[in-house]
C-alpha positions in Angstrom: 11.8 -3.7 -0.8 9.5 -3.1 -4.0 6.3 -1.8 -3.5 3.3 -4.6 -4.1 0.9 -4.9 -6.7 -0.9 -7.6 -4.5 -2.6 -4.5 -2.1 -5.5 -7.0 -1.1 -3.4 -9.2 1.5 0.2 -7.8 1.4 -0.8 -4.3 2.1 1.8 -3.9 4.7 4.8 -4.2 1.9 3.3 -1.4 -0.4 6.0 0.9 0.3 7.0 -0.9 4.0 10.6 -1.5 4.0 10.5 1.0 0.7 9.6 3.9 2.7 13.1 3.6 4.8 14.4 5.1 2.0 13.8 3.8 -1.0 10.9 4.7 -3.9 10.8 6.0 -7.3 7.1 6.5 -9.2 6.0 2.9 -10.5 3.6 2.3 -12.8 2.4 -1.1 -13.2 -0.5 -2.3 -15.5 -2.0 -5.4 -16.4 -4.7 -5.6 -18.9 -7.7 -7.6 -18.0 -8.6 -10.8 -20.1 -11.5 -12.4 -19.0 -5.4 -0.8 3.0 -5.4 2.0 15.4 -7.3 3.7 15.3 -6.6 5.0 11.6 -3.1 5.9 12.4 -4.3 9.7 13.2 -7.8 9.5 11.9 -9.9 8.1 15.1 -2.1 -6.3 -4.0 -3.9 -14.7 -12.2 -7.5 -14.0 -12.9 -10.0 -13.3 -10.7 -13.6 -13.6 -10.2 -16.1 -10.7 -10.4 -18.7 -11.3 -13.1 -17.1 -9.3 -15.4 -16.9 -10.6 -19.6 -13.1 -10.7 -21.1 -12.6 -7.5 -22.6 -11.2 -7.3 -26.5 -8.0 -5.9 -26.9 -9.6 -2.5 -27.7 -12.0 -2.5 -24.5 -9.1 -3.4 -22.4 -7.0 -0.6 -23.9 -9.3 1.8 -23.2 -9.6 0.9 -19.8 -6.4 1.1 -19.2 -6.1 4.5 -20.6 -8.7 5.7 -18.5 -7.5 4.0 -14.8 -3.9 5.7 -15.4 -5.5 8.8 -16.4 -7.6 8.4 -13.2 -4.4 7.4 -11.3 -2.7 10.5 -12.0 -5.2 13.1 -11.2 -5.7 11.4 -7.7 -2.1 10.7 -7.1 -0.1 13.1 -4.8 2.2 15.3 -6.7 4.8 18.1 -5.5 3.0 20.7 -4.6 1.0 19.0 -2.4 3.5 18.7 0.5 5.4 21.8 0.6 8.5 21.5 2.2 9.0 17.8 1.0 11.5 16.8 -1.9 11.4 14.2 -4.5 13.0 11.2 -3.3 16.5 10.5 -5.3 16.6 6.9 -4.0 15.7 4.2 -6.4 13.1 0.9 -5.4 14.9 -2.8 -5.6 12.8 -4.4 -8.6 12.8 -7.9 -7.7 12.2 -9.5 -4.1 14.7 -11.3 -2.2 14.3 -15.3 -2.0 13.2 -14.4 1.7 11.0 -12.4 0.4 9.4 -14.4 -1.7 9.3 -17.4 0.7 7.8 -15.3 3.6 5.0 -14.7 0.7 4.3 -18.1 0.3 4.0 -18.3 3.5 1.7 -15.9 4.0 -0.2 -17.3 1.2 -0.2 -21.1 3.2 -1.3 -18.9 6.5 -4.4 -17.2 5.2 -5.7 -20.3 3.3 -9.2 -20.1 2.5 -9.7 -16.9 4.0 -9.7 -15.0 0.8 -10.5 -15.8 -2.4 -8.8 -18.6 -4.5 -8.1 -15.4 -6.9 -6.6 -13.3 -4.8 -4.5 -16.0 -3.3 -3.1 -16.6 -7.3 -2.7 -12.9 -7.3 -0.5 -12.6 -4.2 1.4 -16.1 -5.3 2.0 -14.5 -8.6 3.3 -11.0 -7.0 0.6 -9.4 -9.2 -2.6 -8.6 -9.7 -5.6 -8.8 -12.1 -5.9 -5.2 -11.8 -6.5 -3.3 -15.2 -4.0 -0.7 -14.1 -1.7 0.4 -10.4 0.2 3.6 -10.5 1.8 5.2 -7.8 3.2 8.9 -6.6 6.9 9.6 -6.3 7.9 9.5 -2.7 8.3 12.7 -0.7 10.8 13.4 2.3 11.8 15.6 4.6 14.9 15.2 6.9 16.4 17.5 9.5 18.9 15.3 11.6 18.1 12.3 12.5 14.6 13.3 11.8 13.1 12.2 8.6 9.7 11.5 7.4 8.1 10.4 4.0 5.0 9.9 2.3 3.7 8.6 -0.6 0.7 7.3 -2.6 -1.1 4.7 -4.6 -3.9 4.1 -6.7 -5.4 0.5 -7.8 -8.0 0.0 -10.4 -9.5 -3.3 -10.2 -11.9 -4.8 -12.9 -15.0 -4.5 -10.8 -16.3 -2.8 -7.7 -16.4 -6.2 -5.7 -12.9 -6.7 -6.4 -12.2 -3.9 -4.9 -14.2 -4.0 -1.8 -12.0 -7.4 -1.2 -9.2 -5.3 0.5 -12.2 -4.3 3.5 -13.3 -7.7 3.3 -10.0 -9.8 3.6 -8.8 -6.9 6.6 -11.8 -7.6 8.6 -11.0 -11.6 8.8 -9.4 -12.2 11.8 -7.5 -14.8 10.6 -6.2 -12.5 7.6 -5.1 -10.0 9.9 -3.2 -12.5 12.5 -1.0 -13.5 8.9 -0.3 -10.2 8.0 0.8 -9.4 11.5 3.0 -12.4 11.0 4.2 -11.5 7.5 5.2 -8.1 8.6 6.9 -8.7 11.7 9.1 -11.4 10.0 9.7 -8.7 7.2 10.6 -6.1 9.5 12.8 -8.0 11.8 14.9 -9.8 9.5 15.5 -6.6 7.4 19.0 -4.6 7.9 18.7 -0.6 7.9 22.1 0.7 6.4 23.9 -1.4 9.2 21.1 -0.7 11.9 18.4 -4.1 12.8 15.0 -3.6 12.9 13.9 -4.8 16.3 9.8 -6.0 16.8 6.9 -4.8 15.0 3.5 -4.1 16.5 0.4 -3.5 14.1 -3.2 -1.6 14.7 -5.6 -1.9 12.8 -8.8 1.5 12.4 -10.9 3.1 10.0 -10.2 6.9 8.8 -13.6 8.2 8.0 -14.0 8.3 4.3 -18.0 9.2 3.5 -19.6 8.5 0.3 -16.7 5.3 -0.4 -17.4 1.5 0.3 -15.4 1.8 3.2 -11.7 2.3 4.4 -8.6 0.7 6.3 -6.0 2.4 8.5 -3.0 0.3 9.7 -0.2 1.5 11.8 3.5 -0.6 11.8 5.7 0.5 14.2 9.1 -1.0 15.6 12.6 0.2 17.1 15.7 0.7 14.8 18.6 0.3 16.7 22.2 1.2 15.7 25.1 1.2 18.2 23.3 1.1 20.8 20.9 3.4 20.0 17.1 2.8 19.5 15.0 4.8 17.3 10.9 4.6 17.1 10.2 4.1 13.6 7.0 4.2 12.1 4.8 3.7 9.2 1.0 4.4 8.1 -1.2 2.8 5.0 -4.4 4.6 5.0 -6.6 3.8 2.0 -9.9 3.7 0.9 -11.8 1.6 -1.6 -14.3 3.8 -4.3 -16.0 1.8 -6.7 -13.4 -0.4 -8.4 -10.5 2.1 -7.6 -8.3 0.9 -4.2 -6.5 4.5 -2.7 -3.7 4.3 -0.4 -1.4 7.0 1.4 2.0 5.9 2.9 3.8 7.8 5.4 6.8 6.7 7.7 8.5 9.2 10.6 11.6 8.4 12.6 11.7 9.5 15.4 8.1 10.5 15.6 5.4 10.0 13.0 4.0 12.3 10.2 1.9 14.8 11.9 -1.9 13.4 12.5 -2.8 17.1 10.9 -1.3 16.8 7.9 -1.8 13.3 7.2 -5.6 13.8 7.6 -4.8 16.7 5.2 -3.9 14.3 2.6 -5.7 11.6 3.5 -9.0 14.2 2.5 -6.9 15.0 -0.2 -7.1 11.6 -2.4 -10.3 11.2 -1.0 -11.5 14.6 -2.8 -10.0 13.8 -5.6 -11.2 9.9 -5.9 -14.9 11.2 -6.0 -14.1 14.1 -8.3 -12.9 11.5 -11.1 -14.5 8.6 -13.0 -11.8 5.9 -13.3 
């Protein structure tokens, strides 16, 4: 399943069914006109007061949000012992796919913004640019685990911060429970069905941001016979107008809590050492 440029409500499917084995580096941008306890740690025009921007302007704000998107982004050398994945993403959703997002869209109503709801209709987002890592793995068996990460640079701060507020509505977060678990359980695994999803919900500390979001998915993949725990993080953080998210799945067990936190503080770092 392709990654999402609509991070503020369909967080879960920025990488979900991806991370089972598919993901090459996207790089999306759009410019402007007018992310349990933290697994381990404890995506039309929108609204934000912002003037349209000239050509020029929004040029150079582009330019600047993918320069900022690759100096946080995780790169190679950052997870030794991890390989580029070879596996390409799908490009376009499936009709269930995009019927389960109208769906969504019907379910959370008026609990986000009327913009945001256009966003996630549309499948993208008023962002002036989204650019994401390559995906990383590391197999030995029937062991395997992956991570991966994104960076979002909205127009303004407050767009931004919409990805705390929208995951601290209650109704929000009883959709995307539903969204996911229909996602996950209607998907097909090289043969093997994805069997029920449960979803928590934390904060990873992140100091000095405007907050952060930690969700856990996980669920059994079963194949003759055979069940195997799956599971997958989305940590992120929002920092000014820029939305940073880390993606990592495990099968049997998950990424290490040690060395996601590693990363985790990684992007973090990074985020606050740049201007985007």
């Amino acid at each position: 399943m392709r990654r999402s440029a609509a991070i503020l409500v369909l967080l879960a499917t920025s990488g979900m069914l991806g991370a089972c084995g598919k993901g090459e580096p996207a790089t999306r941008t759009v410019t402007a006109t007018a992310t349990a306890p933290s697994a381990h740690a404890g995506g039309g025009t929108q609204g934000g007061g912002s003037e349209p921007q000239t050509h020029a302007g929004g040029s150079s704000a582009k330019a600047r949000a993918l320069a900022f998107a690759r100096a946080v982004n995780l790169q190679a050398f950052d997870v030794p012992g991890f390989r580029p994945s070879s596996e390409r993403e799908h490009e376009h959703e499936s009709a269930r796919e995009k019927q389960l997002g109208l769906q969504m869209v019907r379910c959370v109503g008026s609990a986000v913004p009327t913009g945001a709801l256009g966003s996630l209709a549309a499948g993208v987002g008023s962002h002036v640019a989204q650019a994401s890592s390559k995906k990383y793995e590391r197999s030995a068996g029937l062991a395997s685990q992956s991570v991966t990460s994104e960076v979002t640079v909205e127009r303004t701060a407050a767009e931004a911060a919409g990805v705390l507020a929208a995951l601290r509505n209650t109704r929000v977060r009883e959709c995307l429970s539903r969204y996911v678990r229909l996602l996950f359980e209607g998907g097909q695994l090289q043969g093997a069905t994805i069997g029920p999803v449960s979803v928590k919900y934390g904060s990873p500390p992140a100091r000095g941001t405007a907050g952060s979001f930690g969700l856990r998915f996980s669920a059994s993949i079963s194949t003759h016979g055979v069940h195997i725990p799956f599971y997958l993080d989305l940590l992120g953080f929002v920092d000014g107008p820029a939305q940073v998210s880390l993606v990592t799945t495990g099968i049997p067990l998950p990424l290490p809590a040690k060395l996601e936190e590693q990363l985790f503080s990684l992007l973090l770092e990074r985020a606050k050492a740049h201007t985007p």
